[in-house]
C-alpha positions as CSV (number, residue, x, y, z in Angstrom):
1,X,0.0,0.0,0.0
2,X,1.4,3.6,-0.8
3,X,2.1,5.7,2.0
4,X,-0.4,8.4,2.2
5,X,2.4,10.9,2.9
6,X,3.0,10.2,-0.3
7,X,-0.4,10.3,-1.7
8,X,-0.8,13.9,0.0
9,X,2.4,15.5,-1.0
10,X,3.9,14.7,-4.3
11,X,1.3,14.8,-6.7
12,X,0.4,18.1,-4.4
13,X,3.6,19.3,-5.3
14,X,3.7,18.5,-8.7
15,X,0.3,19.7,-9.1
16,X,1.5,23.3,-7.4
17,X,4.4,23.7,-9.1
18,X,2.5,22.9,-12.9
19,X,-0.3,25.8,-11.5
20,X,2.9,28.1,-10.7
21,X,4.5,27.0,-14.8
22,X,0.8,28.3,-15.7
23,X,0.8,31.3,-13.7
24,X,4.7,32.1,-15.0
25,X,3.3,31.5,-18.5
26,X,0.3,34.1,-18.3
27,X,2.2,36.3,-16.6
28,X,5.0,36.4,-19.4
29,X,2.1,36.5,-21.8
30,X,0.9,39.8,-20.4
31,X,4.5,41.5,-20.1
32,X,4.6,40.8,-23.9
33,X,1.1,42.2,-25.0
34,X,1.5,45.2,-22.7
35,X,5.4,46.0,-23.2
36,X,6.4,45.5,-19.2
37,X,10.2,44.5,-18.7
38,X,10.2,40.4,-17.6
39,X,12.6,41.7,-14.8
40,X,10.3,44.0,-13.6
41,X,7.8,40.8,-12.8
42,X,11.2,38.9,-11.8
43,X,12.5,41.4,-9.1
44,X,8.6,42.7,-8.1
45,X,7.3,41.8,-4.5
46,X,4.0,42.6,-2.3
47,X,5.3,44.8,0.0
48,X,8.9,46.4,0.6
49,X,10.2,44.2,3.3
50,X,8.9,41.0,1.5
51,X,10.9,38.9,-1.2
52,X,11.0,39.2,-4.6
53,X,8.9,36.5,-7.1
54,X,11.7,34.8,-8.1
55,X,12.0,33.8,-4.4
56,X,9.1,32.4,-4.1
57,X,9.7,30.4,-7.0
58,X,13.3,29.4,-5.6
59,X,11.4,28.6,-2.3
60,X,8.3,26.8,-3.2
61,X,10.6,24.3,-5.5
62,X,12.7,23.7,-2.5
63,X,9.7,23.2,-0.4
64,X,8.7,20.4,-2.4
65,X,12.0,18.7,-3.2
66,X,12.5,18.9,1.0
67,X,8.7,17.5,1.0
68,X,10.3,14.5,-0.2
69,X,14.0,14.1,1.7
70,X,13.1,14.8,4.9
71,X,9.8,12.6,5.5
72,X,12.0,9.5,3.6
73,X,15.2,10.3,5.6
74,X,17.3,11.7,2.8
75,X,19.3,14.3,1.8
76,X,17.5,17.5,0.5
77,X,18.6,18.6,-3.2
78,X,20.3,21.3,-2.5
79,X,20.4,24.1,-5.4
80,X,21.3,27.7,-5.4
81,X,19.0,30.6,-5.7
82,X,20.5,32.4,-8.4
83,X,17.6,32.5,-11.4
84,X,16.9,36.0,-12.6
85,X,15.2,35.0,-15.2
86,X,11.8,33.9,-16.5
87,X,13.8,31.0,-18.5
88,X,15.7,30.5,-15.4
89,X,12.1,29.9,-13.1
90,X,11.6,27.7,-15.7
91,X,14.2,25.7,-15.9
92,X,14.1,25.3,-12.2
93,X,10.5,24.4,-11.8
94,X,10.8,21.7,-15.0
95,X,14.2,19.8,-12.8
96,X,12.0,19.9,-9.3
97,X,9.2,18.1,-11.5
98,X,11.6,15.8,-13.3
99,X,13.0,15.0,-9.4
100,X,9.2,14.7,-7.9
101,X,7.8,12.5,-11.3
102,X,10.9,10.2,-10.4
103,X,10.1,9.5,-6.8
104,X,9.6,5.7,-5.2
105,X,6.4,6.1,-3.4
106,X,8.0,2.7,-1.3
107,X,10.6,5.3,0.1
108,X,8.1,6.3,2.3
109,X,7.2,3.2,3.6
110,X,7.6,2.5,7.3
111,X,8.9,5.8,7.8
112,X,5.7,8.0,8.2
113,X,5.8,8.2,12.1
114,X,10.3,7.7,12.7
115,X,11.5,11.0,13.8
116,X,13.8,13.3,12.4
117,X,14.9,16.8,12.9
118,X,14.8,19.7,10.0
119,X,16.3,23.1,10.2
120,X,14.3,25.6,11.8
121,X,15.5,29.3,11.4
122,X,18.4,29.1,13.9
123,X,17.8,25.9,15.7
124,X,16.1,22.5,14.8
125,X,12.5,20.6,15.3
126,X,11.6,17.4,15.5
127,X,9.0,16.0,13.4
128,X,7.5,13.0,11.4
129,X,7.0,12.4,7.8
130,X,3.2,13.1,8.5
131,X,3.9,16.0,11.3
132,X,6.4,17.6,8.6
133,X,4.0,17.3,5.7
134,X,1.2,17.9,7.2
135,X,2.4,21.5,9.3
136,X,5.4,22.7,7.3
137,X,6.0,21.5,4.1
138,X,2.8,21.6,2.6
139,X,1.8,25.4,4.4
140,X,4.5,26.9,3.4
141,X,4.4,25.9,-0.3
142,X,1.2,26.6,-0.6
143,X,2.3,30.4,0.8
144,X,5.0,30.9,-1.9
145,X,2.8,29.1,-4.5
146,X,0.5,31.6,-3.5
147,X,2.6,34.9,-2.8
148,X,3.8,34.5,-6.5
149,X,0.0,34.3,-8.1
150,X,-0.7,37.4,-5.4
151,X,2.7,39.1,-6.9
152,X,1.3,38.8,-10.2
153,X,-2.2,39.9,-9.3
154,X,-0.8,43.1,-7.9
155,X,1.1,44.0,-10.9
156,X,-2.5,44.3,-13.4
157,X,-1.3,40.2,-14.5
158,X,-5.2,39.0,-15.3
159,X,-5.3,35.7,-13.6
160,X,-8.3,34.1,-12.9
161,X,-8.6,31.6,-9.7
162,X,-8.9,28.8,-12.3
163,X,-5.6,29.5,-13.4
164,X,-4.4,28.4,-10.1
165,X,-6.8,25.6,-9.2
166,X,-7.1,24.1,-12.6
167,X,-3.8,21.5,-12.0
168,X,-5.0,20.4,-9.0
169,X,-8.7,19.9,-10.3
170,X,-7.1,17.1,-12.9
């Protein structure tokens, strides 16, 4: 039987990060009908002392490939945040899916409720694979996934809520 960590996080991942491909593509779709700079979208941000859209790219893709590592007791991908380009959240994005699509849902077997600890700002917590999943990894990808669509919004990008929900509707 599959784990249903599994079951509630990968094809949740996979299914965010296609929505946030989506979101990427309408949003370069609109900078080229209405003459905007990509970089402006790139560098652009809610509010001042929040981080720019390509970090919430950078961030939800690592929150999905740790989504995996942690709860299966391996080590997390670990990748630079360095894209400053549309091309660049692309590329990204496509390698987290080609990680995600390649994942054993047996490496989660026998392993939902063995604790581990995970990085927390300056110090560590313990969780499980279901504990993680359930109240970190999952939250907080949903919040960049998020951010970036709201990011969008907020610069006159015309995205509907279907644009967001549609991947996780198929």
């Amino acid at each position: 039987m599959t784990s249903p960590v599994y079951t509630f996080t990968v094809p949740a991942f996979i299914k965010g990060l296609t929505a946030l491909t989506q979101i990427l593509k309408e949003a370069e779709s609109h900078a080229t009908k209405n003459n905007i700079p990509l970089a402006d979208f790139v560098n652009a941000r809610l509010y001042d002392d929040m981080k720019p859209l390509s970090y919430q790219v950078q961030v939800a893709t690592d929150l999905a490939l740790k989504g995996v590592a942690r709860p299966t007791h391996t080590d997390p991908v670990d990748r630079p945040h360095s894209e400053t380009t549309f091309e660049e959240l692309y590329a990204r994005i496509d390698k987290t899916l080609e990680i995600l699509n390649a994942v054993d849902p047996a490496a989660y077997t026998g392993k939902e409720k063995t604790p581990f600890k995970a990085p927390f700002g300056p110090t560590e917590v313990e969780f499980t694979a279901e504990t993680y999943a359930a109240n970190f990894a999952l939250p907080n990808f949903y919040f960049h996934l998020t951010t970036a669509y709201a990011i969008f919004r907020a610069k006159g990008v015309p995205l509907g809520k279907l644009v967001y929900l549609k991947p996780f509707l198929s």
